[in-house]
C-alpha positions as CSV (number, residue, x, y, z in Angstrom):
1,X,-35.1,-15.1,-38.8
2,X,-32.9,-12.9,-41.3
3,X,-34.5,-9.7,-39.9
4,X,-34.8,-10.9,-36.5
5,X,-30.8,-11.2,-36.5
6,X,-29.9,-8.0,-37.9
7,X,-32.3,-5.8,-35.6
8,X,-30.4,-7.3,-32.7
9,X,-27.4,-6.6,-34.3
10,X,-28.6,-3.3,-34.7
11,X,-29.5,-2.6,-31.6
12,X,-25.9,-3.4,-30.4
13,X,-25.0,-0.7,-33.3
14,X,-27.6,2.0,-31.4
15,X,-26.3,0.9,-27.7
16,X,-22.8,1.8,-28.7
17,X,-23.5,5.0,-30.6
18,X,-25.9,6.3,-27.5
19,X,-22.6,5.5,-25.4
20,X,-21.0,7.5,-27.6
21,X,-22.6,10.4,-27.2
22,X,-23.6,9.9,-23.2
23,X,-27.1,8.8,-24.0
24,X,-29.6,6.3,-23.2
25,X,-30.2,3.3,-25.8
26,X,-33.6,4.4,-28.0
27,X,-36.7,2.6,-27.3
28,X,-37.5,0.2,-30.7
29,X,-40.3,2.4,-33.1
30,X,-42.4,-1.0,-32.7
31,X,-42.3,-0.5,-28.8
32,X,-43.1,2.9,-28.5
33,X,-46.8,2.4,-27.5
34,X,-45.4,0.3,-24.6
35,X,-42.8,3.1,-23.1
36,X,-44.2,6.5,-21.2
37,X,-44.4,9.5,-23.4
38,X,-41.1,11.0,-21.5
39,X,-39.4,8.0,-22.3
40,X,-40.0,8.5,-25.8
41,X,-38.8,12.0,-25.5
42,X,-35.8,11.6,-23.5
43,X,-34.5,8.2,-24.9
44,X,-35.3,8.7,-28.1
45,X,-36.7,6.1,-31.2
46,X,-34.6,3.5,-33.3
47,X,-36.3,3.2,-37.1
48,X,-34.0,1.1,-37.8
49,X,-34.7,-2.2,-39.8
50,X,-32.6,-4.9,-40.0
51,X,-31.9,-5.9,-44.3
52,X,-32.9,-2.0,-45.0
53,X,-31.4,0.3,-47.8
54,X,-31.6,3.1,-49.1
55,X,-34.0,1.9,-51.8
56,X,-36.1,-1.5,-51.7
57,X,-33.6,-4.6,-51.0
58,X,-34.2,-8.5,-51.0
59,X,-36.0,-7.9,-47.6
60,X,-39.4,-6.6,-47.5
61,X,-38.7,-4.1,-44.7
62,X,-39.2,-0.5,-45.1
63,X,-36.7,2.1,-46.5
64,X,-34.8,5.0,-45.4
65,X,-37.0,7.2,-46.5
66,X,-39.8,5.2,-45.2
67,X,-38.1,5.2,-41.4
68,X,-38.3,8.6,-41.9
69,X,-41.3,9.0,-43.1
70,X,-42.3,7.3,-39.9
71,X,-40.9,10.1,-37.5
72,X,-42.3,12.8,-39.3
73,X,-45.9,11.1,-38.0
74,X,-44.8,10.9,-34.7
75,X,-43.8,15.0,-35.6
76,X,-47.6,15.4,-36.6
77,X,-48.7,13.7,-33.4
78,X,-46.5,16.5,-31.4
79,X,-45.1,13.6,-29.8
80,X,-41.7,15.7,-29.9
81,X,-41.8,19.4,-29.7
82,X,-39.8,21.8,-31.5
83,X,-37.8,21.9,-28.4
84,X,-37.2,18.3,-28.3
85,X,-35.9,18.5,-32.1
86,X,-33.2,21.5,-31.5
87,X,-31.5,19.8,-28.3
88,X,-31.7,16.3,-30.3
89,X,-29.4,14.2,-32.7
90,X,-30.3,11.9,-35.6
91,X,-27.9,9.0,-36.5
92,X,-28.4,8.2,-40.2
93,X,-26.5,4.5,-40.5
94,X,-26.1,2.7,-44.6
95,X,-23.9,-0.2,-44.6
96,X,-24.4,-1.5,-47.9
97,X,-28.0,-3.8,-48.0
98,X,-28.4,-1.8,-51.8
99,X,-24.9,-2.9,-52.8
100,X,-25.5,-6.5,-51.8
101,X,-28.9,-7.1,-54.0
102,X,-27.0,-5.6,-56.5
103,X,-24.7,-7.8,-56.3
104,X,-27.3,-10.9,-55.7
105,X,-28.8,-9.9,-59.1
106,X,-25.8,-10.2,-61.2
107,X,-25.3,-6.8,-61.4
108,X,-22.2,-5.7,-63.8
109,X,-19.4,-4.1,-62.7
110,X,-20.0,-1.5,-65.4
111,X,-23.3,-0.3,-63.9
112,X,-21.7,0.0,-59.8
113,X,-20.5,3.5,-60.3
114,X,-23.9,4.7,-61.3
115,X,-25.9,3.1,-58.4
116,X,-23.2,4.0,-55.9
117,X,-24.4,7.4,-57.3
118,X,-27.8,7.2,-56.9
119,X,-27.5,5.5,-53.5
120,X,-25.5,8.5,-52.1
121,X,-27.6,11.0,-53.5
122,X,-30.4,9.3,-52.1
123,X,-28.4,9.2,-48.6
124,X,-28.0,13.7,-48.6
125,X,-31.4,14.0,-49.4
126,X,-32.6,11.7,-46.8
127,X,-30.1,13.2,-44.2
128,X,-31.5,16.8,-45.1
129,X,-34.6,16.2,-44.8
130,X,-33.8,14.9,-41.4
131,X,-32.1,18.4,-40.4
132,X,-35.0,20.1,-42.3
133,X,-37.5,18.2,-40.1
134,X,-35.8,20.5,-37.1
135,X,-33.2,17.5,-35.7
136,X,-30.1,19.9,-34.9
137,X,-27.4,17.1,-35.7
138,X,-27.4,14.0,-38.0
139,X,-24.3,12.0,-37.8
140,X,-23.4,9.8,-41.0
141,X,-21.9,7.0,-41.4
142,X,-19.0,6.3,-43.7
143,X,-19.2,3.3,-44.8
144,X,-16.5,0.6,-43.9
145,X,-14.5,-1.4,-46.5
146,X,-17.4,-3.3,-48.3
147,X,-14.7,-6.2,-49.3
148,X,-13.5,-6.7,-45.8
149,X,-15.8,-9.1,-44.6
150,X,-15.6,-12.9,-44.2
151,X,-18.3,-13.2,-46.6
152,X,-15.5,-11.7,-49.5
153,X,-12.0,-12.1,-48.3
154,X,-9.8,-14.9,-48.5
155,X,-7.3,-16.7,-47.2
156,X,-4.7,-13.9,-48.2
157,X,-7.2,-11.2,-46.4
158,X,-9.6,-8.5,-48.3
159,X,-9.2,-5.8,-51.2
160,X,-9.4,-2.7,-48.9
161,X,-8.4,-0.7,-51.5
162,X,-11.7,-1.0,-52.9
163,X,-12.3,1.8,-55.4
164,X,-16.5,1.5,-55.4
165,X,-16.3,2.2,-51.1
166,X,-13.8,5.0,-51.9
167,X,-16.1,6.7,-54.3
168,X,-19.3,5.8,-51.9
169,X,-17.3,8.0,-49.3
170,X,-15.8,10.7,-51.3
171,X,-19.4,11.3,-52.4
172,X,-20.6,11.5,-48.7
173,X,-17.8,13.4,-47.7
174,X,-18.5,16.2,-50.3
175,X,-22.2,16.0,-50.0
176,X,-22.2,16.5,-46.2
177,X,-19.3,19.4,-46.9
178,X,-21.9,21.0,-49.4
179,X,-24.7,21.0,-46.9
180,X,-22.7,22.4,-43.9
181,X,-21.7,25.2,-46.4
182,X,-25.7,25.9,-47.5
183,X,-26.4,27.0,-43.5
184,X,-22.8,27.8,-42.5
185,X,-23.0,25.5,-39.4
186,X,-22.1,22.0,-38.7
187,X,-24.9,20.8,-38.5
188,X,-23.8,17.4,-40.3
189,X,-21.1,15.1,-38.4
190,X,-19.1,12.3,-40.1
191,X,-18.0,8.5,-38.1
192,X,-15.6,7.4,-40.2
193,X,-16.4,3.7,-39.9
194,X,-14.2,3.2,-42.7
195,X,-10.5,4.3,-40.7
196,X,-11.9,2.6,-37.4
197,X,-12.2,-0.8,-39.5
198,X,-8.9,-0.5,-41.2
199,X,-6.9,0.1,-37.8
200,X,-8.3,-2.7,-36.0
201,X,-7.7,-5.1,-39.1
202,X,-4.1,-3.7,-39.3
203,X,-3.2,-4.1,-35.7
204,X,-6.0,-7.1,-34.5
205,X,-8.0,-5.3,-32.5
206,X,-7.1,-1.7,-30.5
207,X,-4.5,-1.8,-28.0
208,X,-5.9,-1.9,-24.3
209,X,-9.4,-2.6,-25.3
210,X,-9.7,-5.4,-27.6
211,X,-7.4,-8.2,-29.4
212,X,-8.6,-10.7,-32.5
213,X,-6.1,-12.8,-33.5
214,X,-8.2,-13.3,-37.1
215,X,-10.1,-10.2,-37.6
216,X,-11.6,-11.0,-40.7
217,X,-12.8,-14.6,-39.3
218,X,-16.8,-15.2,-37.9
219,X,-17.2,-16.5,-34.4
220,X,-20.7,-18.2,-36.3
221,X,-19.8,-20.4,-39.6
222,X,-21.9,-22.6,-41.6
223,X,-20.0,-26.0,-41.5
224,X,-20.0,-26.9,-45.0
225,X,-20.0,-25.3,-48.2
226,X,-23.1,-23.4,-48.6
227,X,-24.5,-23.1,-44.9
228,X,-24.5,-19.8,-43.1
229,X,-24.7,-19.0,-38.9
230,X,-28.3,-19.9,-38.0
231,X,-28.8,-22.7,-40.8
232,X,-30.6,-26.1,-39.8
233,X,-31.9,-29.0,-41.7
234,X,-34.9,-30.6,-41.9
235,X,-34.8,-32.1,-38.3
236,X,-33.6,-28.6,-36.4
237,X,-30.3,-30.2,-36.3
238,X,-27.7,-27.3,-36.6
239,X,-25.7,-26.1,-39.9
240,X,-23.4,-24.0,-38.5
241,X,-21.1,-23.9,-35.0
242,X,-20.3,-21.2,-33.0
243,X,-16.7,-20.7,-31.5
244,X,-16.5,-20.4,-28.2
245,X,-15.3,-16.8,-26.9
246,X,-17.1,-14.4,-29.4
247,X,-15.4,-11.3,-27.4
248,X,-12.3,-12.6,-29.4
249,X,-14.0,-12.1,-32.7
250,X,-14.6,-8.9,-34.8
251,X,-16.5,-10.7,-36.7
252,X,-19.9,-12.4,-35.4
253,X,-21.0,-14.3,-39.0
254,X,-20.3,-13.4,-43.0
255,X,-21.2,-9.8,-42.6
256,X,-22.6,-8.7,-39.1
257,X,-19.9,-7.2,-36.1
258,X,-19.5,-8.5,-32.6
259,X,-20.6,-6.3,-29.5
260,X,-16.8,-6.3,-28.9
261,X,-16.2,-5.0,-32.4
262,X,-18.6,-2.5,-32.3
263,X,-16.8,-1.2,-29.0
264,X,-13.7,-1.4,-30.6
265,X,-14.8,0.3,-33.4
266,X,-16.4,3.5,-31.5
267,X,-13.1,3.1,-28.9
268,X,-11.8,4.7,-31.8
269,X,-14.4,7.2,-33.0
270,X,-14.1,8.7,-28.9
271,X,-11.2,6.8,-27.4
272,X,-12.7,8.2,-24.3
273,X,-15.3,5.5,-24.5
274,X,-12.6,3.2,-23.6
């Protein structure tokens, strides 16, 4: 059910970011053999797997590298040509699924700095050898405030100040800044996730598109301690409730964004969009 959740959520993630850049919505990698070869071509593929990291996480889905992995086959099938590559984009999206099993596992705040390192060195080699593939642009995201999210804030809001998402993005930042350099092109964009998040939480929502009153609340809450959106007991009987205008919320359960936040978010990436 997990997976299920997060690849619709995902999806809504891909919709947006297509709209963002005036294109179609990619066709699911597990669909392809059901769309017509041009539709492949001209719509593009989502990889994406819902509970995925950059390394293995407490979902047996496959990794970045995997996902990627996975397009260079379609490459060896010719399914896109050279062409097709140099007029085409990647989006390369991490949210934090490594962070979180580290987390799960007890790990010790002592240790974070070191994985945050591995996890963004991981991240530029993966997004390089998406360019080196022949994709023309890779857009990366930056990763929003890891503590702002109803899962971790409280009743007097979130840490945003966060020093380990800070050093996750600082580390992007000068990565993508060293690869640019290497080919003197720009051939790697940044969204900063991270600014788009911390407006709307500091004015509830963006002004003439969107307005929650609670940003950092879920529309989807388990109703007692320990339930989560989606629970049920032993007789189906639901867990959790649901509020009643989601388009109000930023926030659909602990950790996942409403279609309204996501087009709040990328209002702000291209206020055009609006």
């Amino acid at each position: 059910m997990q997976s299920k959740i997060n690849n619709s959520l995902l999806w809504l993630v891909l919709y947006h970011v297509a709209k963002y850049l005036g294109l179609r919505t990619p066709i699911a990698y597990k669909w392809r053999r059901f769309a017509l070869p041009r539709q492949v071509v001209n719509k593009g593929i989502n990889f994406a797997f819902g509970g995925a990291g950059v390394f293995e996480t407490i979902f047996t889905v496959p990794t970045a590298s995997m996902q990627i992995n996975s397009f260079e086959r379609l490459l060896r099938k010719s399914v896109y040509s050279p062409a097709d590559l140099n007029s085409s984009v990647a989006f390369f999206s991490f949210i934090g699924n490594d962070y979180i099993k580290y987390n799960i596992f007890n790990g010790t705040s002592q240790g974070r700095p070191a994985l945050i390192r591995r996890v963004t060195k991981q991240i530029l080699l993966d997004v390089k050898r998406i360019k080196d593939l022949g994709v023309r642009k890779v857009f990366v995201v930056l990763s929003p405030p890891h503590n702002c999210v109803p899962l971790y804030s409280t009743s007097k809001g979130c840490n945003s100040s966060n020093p380990l998402t800070k050093l996750h993005n600082s580390l992007i930042r000068e990565g993508l800044r060293k690869l640019n350099d290497e080919n003197n092109e720009k051939s790697f964009l940044m969204l900063d996730f991270y600014k788009a998040f911390m407006t709307i939480f500091k004015y509830r929502g963006v002004p003439g598109v969107s307005t929650f009153s609670e940003p950092l609340k879920a529309c989807c809450e388990g109703r007692k301690g320990g339930n989560s959106c989606g629970d049920v007991d032993i007789y189906g009987r639901r867990l959790y409730s649901v509020c009643k205008d989601p388009k109000s919320f930023f926030f659909w359960d602990n950790v996942h964004i409403t279609d309204e936040g996501w087009r709040s978010v990328f209002s702000l990436l291209l206020p055009d969009s609006r």
